[in-house]
C-alpha positions in Angstrom: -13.7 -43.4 34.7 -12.1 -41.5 32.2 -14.9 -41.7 29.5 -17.2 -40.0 32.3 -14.6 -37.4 33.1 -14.3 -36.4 29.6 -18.0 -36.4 28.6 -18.6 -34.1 31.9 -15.7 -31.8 30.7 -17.1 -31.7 27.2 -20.5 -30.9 28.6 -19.4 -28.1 31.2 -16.9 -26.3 28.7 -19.1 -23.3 27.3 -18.6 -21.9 23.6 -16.4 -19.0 23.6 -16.8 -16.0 21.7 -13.7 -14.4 20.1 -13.6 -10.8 19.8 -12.1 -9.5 16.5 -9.0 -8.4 16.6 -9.3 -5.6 14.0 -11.3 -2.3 15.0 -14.4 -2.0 13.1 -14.1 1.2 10.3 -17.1 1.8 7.8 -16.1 0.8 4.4 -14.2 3.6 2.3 -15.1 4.0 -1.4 -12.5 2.3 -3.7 -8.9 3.7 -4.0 -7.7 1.7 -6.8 -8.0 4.9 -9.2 -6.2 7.1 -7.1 -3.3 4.5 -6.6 -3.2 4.6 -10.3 -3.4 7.8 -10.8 -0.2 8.1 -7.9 1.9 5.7 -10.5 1.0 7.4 -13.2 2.6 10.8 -12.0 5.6 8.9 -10.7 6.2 7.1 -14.3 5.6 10.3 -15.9 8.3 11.8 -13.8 10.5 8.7 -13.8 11.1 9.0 -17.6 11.0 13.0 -17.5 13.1 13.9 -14.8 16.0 11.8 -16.2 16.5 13.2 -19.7 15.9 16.6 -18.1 19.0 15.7 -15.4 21.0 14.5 -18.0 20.5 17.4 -20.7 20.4 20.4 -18.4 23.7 19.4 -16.6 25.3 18.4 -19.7 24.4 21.8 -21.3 25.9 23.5 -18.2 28.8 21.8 -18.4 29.4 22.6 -22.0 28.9 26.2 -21.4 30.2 27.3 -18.2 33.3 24.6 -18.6 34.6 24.3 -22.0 37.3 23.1 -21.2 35.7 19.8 -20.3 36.6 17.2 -22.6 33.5 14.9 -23.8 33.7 11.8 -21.3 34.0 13.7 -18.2 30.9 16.4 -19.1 28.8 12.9 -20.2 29.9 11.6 -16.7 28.5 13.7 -14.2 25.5 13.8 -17.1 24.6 10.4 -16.6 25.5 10.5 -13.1 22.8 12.9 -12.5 20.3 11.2 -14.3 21.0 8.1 -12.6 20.7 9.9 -8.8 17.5 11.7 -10.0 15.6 8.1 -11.1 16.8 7.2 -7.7 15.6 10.2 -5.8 12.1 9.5 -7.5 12.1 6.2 -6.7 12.9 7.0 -3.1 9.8 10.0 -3.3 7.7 6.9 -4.7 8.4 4.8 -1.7 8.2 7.5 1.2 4.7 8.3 -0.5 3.5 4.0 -0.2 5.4 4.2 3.8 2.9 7.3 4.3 -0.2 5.8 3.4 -3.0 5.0 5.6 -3.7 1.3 5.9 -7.0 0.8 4.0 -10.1 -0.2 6.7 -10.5 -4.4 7.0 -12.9 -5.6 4.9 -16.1 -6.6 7.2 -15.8 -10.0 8.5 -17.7 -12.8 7.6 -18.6 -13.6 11.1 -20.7 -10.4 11.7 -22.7 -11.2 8.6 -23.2 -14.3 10.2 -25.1 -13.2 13.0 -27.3 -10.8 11.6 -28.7 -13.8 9.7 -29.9 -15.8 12.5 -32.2 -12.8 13.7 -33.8 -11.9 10.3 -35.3 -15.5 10.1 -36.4 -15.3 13.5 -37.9 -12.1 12.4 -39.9 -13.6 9.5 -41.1 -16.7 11.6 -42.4 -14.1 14.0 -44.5 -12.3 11.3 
């Protein structure tokens, strides 16, 4: 009995068809150049911004203080340079959170259906 039950469960169970999950967006050209050019500008600023920090704070220090000694005017110098690497790298990260998600790539399964009817279009001609 229970080789008959299974064969007539087998037999009365009908394929499924799983819809994709993913919503179906027409491909986008490639992106890759302007994600490079994004990490160009942020390494360009990245080594910029820090030296810049550092040397105009230092320079203001020395001027409108001058009563700094060395250490403490190098100090908030570097300080500054290290809070503006970390303000960029903070810019560089809310930019990649702001992103769009790029489109899925077409599924293979699609693909695979349009095949079966082109051949039953050429055995019809």
């Amino acid at each position: 009995m229970g080789k008959k039950k299974q064969q007539k469960q087998q037999t009365d169970a009908a394929p499924v068809e799983v819809a994709p999950l993913v919503e179906q967006h027409p491909q986008e050209e490639d992106t890759s150049t302007e994600v490079f050019l994004w990490l160009l500008a942020f390494s360009v600023l990245m080594f910029t911004l820090p030296f810049l920090g550092f040397y105009g704070v230092r320079s203001w220090l020395q001027e409108s203080f001058p009563h700094l000694d060395v250490f403490t005017v190098n100090c908030w110098s570097v300080l500054t340079a290290v809070l503006v690497v970390n303000l960029v790298v903070a810019m560089y990260v809310l930019k990649a959170f702001r992103e769009k998600p790029p489109p899925p790539l077409q599924q293979v399964q699609q693909q695979e259906e349009e095949e079966p009817e082109a051949v039953e279009n050429k055995k019809e001609q």
